[in-house]
C-alpha angles and dihedrals in degrees: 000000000000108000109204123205109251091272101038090224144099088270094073087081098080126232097049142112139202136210135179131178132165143182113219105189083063085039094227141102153180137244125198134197115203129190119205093227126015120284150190114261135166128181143213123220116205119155133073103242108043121161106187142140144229088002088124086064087062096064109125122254090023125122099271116063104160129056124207086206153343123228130202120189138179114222104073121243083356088070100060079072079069083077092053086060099049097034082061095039093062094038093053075057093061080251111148146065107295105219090190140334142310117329095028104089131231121266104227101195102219120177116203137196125182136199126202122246099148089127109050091100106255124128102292084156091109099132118200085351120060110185109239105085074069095040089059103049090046080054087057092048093049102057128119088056123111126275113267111207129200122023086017135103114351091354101056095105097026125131118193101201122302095345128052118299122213144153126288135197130196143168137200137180117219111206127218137170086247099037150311137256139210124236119195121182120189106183128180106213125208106131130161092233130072128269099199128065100263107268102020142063094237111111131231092252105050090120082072099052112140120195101341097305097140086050087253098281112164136175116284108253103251089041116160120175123261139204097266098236091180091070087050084059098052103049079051091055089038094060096046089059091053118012116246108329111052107174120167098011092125126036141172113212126168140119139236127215124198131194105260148067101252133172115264086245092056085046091053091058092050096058086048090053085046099056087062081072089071094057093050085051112039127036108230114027145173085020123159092264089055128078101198113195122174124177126211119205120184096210114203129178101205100036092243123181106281115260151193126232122200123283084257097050086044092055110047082044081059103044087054087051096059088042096051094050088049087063105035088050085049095051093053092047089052090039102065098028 
């Protein structure tokens, strides 16, 4: 049986924040993630048409081994000016590696992933000054609410599929005889796939339900599988939007935290093991039209050495992991249909 945090949520790993803002009139938004001290992260990259920043940076054994947030946006390639915001924001904060003294500024790390949602029919005509630099730094502002799920954040202008996109948020605590640790998940689902078994409303990952958060929808009994003609649909739909190679039109972005103050190799592995989420959530998945991006944070208290915990620990940290994105992405699904 699946145990949740109190809040069932990313932010039951504690020293995190979390900010949304969106623009409905453009029909997009941004969602940040925001440590309270700075902290090891890594990243996997999935999908064929990915459109991200700093991740580079992330690249075990480089110079920088700590973020001061992570930022996911709606608006394509738009949406990477959602970091500018935020990258300005903290360092206005005095947030960021100092490099040397005054007046030299702060250098505030800040990964980014977009999705995109250009064609959902909302105003795009914004000319030499997209909206989302502003949108990020109203994300920041906004943060120590709680978590909005559905049309919200990232997800505000996401389509997954045929049905309404959104964001998503999950938690998980992963027992052990010395401890346990906690496992969050926020997604921002707009795939290209379909979240639901084809013909049904029932999602792929009913079988990790907790509590009655997928509103208890299960198979019908004498359930066999069908063609999904919904996700015909959507690559249709796909390719009228962009001819006949439509890379990157779709997209799930989100990040998972976990308890503990882990190496950024253990943390690697994790957002491998997470990605697999999507894939219990969403037929198909990391397809060429998607640009599946997943962030990994080893959140620590007391600022402790990194560490490594054995390939079991690992594993069973990871497997939560998956599960918890599956969910997460699943909540927000259910949340803004």
């Amino acid at each position: 049986m699946i145990k949740t945090g109190p809040k069932n949520c990313i932010l039951d790993v504690s020293g995190l924040r979390v900010g949304q803002s969106h623009d409905a009139g453009v029909k997009t938004g941004v969602t940040v993630i925001l440590p309270d001290m700075p902290t090891r992260a890594s990243v996997d990259v999935r999908g064929g048409g990915p459109g991200t920043r700093e991740i580079m940076a992330l690249s075990d054994g480089g110079l920088i081994d700590r973020v001061h947030g992570i930022v996911l946006s709606g608006g394509s390639v738009y949406g990477l000016g959602a970091a500018d915001g935020v990258t300005a924001w903290l360092g206005a904060q005095g947030t960021g590696y100092a490099p040397g003294p005054a007046p030299i500024p702060v250098s505030p790390i800040v990964p980014s992933a977009i999705l995109f949602d250009n064609a959902n029919g909302g105003d795009k005509a914004w000319g030499p000054q997209p909206p989302f630099r502003a949108l990020g730094v109203t994300a920041c502002e906004a943060t120590g609410r709680p978590v909005a799920q559905g049309a919200a954040g990232a997800g505000y202008g996401a389509m997954a599929g045929i049905y309404p996109g959104g964001i998503g948020t999950a938690s998980e605590i992963v027992k052990f005889p010395g401890g346990d640790f906690t496992v969050g998940a926020i997604i921002a689902a707009n795939p290209v796939g379909s979240p639901y078994l084809p013909g049904t409303d029932c999602p792929h990952a009913w079988i990790y339900e907790t509590d009655g958060e997928f509103g208890g929808a299960r198979p019908p009994a004498d359930y066999v599988l069908q063609q999904a003609e919904d996700t015909k649909l959507a690559l249709l739909a796909a390719r009228e939007v962009a001819g006949s190679s439509a890379a990157g039109q779709s997209t799930v972005i989100g990040c998972v935290a976990v308890s503990a103050g882990l190496s950024q190799s253990n943390l690697r592995r994790i957002a491998i093991m997470a990605q697999d989420g999507l894939a219990l959530a969403v037929q198909p998945s990391h397809t060429p039209l998607d640009g599946d991006t997943i962030f990994a944070l080893g959140i620590s208290e007391f600022g402790v050495d990194p560490f490594d915990v054995s390939p079991v620990t690992l594993s069973l940290i990871g497997e939560a992991a998956a599960r918890t994105v599956a969910r997460a992405l699943t909540r927000g699904v259910l949340a803004a249909r």
